[in-house]
Rosetta silent file (secondary structure, phi, psi, omega in degrees, C-alpha in Angstrom):
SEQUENCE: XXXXXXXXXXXXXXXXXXXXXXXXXXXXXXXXXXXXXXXXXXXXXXXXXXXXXXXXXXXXXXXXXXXXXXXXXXXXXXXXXXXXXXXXXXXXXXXXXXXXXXXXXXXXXXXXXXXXXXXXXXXXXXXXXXXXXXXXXXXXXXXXXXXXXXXXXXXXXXXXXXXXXXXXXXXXXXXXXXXXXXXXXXXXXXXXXXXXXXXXXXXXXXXXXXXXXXXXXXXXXXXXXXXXXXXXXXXXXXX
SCORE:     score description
SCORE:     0.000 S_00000001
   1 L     0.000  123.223  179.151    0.000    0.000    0.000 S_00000001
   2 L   -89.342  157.408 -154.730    1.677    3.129   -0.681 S_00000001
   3 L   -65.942  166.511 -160.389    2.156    5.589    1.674 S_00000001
   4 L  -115.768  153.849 -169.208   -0.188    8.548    1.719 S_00000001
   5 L   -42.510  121.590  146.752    0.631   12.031   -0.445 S_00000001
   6 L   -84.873  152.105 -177.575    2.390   14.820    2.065 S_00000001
   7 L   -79.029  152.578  159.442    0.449   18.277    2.437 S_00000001
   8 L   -52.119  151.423  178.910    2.512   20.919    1.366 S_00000001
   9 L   -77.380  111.521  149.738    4.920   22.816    3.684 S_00000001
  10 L   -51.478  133.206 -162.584    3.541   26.453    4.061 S_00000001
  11 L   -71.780   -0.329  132.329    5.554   29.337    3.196 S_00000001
  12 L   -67.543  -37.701  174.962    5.554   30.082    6.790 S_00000001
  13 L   -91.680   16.860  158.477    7.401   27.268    7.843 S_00000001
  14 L   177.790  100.041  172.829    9.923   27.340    4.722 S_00000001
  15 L   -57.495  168.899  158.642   10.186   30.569    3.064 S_00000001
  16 L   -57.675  121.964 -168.023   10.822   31.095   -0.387 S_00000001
  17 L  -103.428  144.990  178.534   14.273   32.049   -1.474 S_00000001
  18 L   -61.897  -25.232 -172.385   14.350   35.165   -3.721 S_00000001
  19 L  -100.037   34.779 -166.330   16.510   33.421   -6.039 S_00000001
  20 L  -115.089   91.023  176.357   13.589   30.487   -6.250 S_00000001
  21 L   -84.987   16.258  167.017   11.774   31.795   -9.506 S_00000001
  22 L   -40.598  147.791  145.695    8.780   28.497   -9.168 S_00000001
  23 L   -79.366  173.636 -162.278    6.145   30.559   -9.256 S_00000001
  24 L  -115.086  111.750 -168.264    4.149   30.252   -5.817 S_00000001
  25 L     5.975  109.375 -146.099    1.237   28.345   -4.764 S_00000001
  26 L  -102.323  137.950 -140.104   -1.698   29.632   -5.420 S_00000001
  27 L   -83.851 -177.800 -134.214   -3.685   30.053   -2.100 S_00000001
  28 L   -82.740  125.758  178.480   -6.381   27.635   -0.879 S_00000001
  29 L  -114.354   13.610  168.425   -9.966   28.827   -2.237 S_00000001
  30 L   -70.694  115.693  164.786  -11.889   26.033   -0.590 S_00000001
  31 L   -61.830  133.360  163.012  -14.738   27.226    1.965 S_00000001
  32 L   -63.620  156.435 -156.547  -14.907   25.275    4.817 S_00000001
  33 L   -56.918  166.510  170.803  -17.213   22.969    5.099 S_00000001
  34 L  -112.206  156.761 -167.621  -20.571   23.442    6.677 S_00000001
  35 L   -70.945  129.335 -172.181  -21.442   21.585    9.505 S_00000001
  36 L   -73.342  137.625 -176.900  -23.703   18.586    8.640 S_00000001
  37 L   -59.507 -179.120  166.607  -27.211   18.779   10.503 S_00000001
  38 E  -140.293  141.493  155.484  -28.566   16.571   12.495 S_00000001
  39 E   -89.144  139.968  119.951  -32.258   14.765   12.281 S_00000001
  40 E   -74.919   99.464 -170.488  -34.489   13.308   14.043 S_00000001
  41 E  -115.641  115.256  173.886  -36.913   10.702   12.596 S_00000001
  42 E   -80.414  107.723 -176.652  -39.984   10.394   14.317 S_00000001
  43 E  -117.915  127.663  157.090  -42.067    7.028   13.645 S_00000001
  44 E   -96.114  106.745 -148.257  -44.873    6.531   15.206 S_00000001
  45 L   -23.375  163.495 -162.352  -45.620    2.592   16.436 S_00000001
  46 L   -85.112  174.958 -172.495  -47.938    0.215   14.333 S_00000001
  47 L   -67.422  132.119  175.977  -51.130   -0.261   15.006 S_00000001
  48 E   -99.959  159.377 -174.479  -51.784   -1.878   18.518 S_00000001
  49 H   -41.691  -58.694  171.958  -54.536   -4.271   19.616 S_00000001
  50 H   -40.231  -32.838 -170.484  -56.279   -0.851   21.307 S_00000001
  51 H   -58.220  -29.683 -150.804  -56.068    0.864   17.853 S_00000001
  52 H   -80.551  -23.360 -171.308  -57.875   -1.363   16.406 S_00000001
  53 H   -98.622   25.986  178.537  -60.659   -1.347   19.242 S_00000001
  54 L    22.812   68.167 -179.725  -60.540    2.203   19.382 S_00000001
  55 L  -109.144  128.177  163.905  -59.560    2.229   23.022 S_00000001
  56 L   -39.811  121.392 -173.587  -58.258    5.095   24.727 S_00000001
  57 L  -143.723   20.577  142.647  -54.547    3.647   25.461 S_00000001
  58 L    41.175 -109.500  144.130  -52.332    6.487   27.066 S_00000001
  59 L   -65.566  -39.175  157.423  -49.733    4.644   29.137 S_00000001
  60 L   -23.868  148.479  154.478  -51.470    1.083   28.821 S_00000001
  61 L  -138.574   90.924 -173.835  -49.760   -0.998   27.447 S_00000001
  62 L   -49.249 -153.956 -166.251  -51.403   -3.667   24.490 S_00000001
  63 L  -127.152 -177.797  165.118  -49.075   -5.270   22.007 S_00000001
  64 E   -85.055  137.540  178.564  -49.187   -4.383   18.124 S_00000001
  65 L   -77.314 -171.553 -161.277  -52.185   -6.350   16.313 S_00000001
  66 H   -57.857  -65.997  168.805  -51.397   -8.594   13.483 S_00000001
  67 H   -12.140  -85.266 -158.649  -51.829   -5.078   10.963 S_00000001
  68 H   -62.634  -19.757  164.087  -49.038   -3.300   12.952 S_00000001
  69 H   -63.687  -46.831 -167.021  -46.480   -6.012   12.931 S_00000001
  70 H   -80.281  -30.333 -179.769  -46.635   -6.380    9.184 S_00000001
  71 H   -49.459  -39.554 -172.844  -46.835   -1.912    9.220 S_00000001
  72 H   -49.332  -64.649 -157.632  -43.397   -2.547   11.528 S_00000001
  73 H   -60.879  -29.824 -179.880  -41.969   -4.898    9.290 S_00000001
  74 H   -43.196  -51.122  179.401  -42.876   -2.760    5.792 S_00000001
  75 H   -30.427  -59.789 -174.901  -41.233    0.310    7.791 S_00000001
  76 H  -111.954   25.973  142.998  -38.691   -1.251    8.408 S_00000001
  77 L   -90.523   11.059  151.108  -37.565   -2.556    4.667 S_00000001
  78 L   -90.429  -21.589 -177.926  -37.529    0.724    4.022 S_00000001
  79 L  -100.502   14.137  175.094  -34.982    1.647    6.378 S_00000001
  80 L   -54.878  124.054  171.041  -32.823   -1.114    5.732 S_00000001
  81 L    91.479  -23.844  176.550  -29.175   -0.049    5.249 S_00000001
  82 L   -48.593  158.536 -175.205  -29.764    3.108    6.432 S_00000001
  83 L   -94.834   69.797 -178.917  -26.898    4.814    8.372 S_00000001
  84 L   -84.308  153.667  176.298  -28.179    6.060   12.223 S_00000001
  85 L   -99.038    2.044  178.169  -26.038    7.153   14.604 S_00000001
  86 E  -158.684 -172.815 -175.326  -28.752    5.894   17.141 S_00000001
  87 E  -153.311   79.138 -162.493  -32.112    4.139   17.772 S_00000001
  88 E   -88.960 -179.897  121.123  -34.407    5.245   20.697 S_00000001
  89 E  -131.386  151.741  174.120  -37.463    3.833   21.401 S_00000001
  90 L   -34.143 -155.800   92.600  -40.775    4.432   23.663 S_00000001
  91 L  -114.492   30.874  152.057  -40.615    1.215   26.035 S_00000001
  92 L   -51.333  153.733  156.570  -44.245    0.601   25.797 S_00000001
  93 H   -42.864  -35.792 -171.200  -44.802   -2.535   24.582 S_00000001
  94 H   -64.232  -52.979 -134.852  -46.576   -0.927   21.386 S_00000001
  95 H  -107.678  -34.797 -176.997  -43.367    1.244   20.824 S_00000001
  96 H  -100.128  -11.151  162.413  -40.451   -1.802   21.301 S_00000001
  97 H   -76.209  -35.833  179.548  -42.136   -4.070   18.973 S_00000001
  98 H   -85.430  -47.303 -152.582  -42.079   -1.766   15.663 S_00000001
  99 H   -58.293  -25.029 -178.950  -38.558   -0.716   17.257 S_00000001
 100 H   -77.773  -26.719  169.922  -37.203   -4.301   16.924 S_00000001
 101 H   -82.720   13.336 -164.780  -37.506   -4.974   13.324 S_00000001
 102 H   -85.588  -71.137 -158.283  -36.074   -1.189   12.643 S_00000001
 103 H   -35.427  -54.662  176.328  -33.218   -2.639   14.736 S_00000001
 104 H   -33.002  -55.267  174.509  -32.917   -5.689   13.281 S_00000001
 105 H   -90.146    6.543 -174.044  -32.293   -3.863    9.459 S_00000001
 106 H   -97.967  -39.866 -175.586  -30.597   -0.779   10.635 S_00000001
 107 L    95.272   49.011  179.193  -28.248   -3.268   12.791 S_00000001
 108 L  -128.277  162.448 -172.496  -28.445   -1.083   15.883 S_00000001
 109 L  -111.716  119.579  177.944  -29.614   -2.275   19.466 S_00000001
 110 L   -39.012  136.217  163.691  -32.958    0.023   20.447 S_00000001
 111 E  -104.802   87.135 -177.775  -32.133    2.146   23.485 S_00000001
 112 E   -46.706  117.157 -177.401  -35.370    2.426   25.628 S_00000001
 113 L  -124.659  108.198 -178.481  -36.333    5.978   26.870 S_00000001
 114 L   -49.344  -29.142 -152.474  -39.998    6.375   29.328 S_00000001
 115 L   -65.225  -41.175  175.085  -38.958    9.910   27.915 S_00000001
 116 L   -74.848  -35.044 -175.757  -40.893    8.761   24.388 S_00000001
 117 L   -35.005  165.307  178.610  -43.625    7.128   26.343 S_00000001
 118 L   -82.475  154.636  159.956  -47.191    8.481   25.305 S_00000001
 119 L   -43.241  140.015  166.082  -49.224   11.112   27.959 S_00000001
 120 L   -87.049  148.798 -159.977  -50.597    9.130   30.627 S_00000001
 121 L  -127.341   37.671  173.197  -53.942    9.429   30.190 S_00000001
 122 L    31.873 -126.653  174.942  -55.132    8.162   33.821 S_00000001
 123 L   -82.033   16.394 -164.195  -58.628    7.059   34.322 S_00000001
 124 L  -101.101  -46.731 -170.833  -59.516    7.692   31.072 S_00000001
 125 L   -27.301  112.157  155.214  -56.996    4.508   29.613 S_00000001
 126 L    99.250   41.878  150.267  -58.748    1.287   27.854 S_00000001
 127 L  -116.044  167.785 -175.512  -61.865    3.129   27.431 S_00000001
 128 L   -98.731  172.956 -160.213  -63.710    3.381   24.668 S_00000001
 129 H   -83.929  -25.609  178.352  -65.447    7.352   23.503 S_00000001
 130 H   -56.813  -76.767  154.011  -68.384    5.483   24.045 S_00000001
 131 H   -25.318  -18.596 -174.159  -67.494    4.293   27.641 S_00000001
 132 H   -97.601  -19.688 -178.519  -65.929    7.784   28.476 S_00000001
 133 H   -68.525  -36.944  178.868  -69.303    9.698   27.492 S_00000001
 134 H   -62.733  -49.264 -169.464  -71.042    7.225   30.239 S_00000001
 135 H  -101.054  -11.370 -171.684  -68.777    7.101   32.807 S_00000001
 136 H  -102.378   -4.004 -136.794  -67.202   10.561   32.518 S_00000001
 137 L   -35.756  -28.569 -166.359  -70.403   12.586   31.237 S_00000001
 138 H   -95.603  -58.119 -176.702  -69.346   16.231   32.660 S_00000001
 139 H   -59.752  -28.567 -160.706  -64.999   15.851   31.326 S_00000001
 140 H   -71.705  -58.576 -142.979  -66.433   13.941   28.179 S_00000001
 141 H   -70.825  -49.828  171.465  -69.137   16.847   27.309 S_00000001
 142 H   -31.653  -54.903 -170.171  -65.833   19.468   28.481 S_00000001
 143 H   -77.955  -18.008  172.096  -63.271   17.782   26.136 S_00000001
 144 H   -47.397  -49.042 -176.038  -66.157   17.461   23.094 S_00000001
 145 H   -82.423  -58.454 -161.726  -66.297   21.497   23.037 S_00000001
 146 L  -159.468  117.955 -155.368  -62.329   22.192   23.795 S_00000001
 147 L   -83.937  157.483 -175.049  -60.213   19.385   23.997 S_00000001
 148 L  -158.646  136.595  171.285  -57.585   19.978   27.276 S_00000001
 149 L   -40.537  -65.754  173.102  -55.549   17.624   28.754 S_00000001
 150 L   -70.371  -11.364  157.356  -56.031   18.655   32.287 S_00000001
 151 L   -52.645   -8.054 -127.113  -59.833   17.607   31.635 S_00000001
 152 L  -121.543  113.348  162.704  -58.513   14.001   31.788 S_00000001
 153 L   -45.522  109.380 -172.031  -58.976   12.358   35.663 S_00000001
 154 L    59.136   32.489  173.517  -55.428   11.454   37.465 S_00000001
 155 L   -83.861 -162.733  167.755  -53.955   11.937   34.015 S_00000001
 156 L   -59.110  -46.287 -159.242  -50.494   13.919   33.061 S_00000001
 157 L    87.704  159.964  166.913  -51.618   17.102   32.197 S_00000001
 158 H   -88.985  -23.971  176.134  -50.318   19.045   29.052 S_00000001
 159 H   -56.621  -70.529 -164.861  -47.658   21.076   30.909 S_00000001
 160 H   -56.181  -47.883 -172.640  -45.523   18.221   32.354 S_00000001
 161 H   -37.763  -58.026 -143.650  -46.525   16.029   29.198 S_00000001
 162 H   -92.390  -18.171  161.559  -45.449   18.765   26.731 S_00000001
 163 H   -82.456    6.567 -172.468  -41.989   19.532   29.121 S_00000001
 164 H  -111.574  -27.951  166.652  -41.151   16.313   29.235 S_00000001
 165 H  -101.162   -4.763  143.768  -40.849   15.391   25.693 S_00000001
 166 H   -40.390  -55.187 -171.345  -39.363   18.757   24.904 S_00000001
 167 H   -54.624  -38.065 -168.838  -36.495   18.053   27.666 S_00000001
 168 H   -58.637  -71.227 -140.370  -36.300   14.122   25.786 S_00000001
 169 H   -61.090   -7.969 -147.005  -35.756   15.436   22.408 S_00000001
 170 H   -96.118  -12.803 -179.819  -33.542   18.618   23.476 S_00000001
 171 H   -75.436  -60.066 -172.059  -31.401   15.629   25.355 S_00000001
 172 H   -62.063  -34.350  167.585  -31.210   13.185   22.058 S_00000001
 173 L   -77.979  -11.982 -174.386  -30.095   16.179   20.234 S_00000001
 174 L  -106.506   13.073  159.609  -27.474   17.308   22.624 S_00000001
 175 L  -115.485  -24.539 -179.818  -25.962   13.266   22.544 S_00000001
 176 L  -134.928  119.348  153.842  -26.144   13.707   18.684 S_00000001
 177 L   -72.528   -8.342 -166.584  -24.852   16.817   17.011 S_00000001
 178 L  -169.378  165.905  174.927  -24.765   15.402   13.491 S_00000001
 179 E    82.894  156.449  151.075  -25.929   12.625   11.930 S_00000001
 180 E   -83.128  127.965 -136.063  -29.441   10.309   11.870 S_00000001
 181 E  -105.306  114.071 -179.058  -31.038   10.024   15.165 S_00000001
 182 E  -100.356  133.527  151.381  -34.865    7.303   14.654 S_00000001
 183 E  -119.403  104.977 -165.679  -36.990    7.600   17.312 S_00000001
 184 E   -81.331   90.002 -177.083  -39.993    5.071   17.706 S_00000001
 185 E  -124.237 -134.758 -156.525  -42.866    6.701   20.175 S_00000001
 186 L  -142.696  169.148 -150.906  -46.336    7.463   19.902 S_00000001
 187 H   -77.246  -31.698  169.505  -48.655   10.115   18.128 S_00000001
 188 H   -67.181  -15.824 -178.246  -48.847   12.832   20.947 S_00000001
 189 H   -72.265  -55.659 -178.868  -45.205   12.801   21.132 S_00000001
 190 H   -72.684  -26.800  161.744  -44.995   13.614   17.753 S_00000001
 191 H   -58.975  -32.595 -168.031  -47.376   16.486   17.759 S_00000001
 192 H   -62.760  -55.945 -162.225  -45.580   17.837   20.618 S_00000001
 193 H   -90.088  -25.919  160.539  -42.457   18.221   19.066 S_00000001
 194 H   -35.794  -85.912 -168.220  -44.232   19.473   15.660 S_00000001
 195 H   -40.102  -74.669 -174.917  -45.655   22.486   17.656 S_00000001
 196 H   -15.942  -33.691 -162.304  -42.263   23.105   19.203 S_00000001
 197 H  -105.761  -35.013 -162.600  -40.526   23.825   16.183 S_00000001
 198 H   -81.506  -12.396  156.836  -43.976   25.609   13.915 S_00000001
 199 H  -159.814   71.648  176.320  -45.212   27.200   17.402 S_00000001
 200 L   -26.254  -47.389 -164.970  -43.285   27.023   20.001 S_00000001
 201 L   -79.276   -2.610 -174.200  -44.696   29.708   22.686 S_00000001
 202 L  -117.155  128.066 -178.631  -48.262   27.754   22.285 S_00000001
 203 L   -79.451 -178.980 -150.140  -49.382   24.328   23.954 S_00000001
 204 L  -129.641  -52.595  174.743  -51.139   22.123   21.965 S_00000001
 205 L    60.682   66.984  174.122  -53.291   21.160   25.239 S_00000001
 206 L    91.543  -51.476  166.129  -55.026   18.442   23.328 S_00000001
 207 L   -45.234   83.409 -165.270  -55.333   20.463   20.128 S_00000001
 208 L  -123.341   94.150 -121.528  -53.146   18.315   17.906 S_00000001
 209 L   -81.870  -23.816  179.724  -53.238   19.979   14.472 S_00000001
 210 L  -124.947  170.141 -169.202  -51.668   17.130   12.257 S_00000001
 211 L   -82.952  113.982  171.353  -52.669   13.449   11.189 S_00000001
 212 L  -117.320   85.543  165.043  -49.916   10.990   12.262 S_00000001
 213 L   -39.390  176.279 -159.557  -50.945    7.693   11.528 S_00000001
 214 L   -83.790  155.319 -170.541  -50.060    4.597   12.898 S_00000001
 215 L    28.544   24.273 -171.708  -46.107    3.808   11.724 S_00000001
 216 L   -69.098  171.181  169.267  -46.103    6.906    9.841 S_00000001
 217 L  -113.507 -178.350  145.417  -42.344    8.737    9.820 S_00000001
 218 L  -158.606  144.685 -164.115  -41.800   12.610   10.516 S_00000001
 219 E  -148.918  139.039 -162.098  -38.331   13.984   10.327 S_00000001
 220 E  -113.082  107.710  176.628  -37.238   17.104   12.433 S_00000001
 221 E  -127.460  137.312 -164.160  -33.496   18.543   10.880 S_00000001
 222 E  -116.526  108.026  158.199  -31.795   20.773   13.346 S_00000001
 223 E  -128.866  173.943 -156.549  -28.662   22.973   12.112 S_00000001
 224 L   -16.167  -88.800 -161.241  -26.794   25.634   13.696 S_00000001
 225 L   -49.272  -63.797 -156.260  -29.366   28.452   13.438 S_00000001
 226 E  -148.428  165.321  162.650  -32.964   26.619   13.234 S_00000001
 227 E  -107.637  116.325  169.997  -35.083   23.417   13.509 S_00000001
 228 E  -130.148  166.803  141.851  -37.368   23.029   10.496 S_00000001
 229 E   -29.116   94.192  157.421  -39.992   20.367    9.286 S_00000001
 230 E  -103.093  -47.639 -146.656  -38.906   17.841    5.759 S_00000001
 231 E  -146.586  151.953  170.911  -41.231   15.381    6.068 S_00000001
 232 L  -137.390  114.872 -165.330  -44.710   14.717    7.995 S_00000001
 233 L    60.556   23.737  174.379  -46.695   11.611    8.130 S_00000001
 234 L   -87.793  117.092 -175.724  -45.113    9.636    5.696 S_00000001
 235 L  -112.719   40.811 -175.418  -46.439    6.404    4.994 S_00000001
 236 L   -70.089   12.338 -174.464  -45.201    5.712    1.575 S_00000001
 237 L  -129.881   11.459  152.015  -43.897    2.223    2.674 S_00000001
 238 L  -122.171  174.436 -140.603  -46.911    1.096    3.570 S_00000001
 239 L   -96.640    0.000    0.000  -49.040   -1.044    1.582 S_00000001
């Protein structure tokens, strides 16, 4: 193997002799580089047994139904080969099952963070809107007109919810400065950090302005200056 090319000496460290008529290097006109961002890609887990039974499921924690296994597995032949510098996942049950075949084809081992879990959603969890109009009738008729968080008996609330996955993500980005970062959680998570970057100073409280389907992707790219929005809800790799 031959040895590799030396950089030139600089005509600080060995001047030029006056009687040395080479003409003289002509200086370097390369910009320096810019620093490559860093993403986050936000998937949110396959459809779970609750999805399908359209059960309030919060904190619960079901499994993926048959649907959300094969949504996992599409998901993740699309992401095969890809290069991440990491792999987080929720460690709901829901949320480490699509994370394991990502793992499997990215060849990284999921790192569980409660940080992704979904809001706990208290006494509201494994019901159905039918059951919550019955047993809740005064928070049901409340959240019907303006939905709020803090309507929801011995749940989370939207402050602590909405600081807590702000603090996760501002944490995953501040372990990764560059590079692609997948995170596998759940669909309030991902609204959350969508308002953060299109309107930060405003809670969502419940409001949650975009569609994330079940194993959908959304990708977050952070570089010096700003955090903007490439991609939302995309579920071109499923079938």
């Amino acid at each position: 193997m031959s040895s590799p090319e030396r950089a030139p000496i600089s005509e600080a460290a060995a001047p030029v002799s006056s009687r040395d008529s080479s003409p003289a290097p002509a200086p370097d006109t390369k910009e320096t580089p810019r620093p490559l961002p860093s993403r986050v890609l936000l998937v949110r887990h396959g459809e779970s047994t609750w999805n399908a039974e359209r059960r309030v499921q919060g904190q619960h924690d079901p499994p993926l139904s048959e649907l959300g296994r094969r949504q996992a597995g599409q998901l993740a032949a699309r992401l095969a080969g890809r290069r991440l510098v990491a792999l987080y996942s929720s460690d709901l049950r829901r949320g480490w099952q699509t994370a394991e075949p990502i793992a499997e084809a990215v060849g990284l081992e999921p790192i569980p963070l409660q940080g992704l879990r979904e809001i706990a959603l208290g006494d509201w969890e494994g019901k159905t809107r039918e059951e919550l109009a019955r047993e809740f009738p005064e928070q049901w008729e409340a959240w019907s007109k303006r939905p709020s968080w803090d309507l929801v008996p011995s749940g989370e609330g939207a402050g602590p919810f909405e600081r807590r996955v702000r603090e996760t993500l501002a944490w995953i980005l501040s372990q990764h400065t560059v590079g692609d970062v997948l995170c596998v959680t759940h669909g309030g998570v991902i609204q959350v950090a969508l308002g953060s970057v299109v309107a930060p100073s405003r809670s969502s409280d419940g409001l949650f302005p975009f569609v994330i389907e079940n194993c959908s992707l959304t990708v977050l790219q952070r570089s010096s200056s700003r955090t903007v929005v490439t991609a939302v809800n995309d579920t071109c790799h499923l079938s």
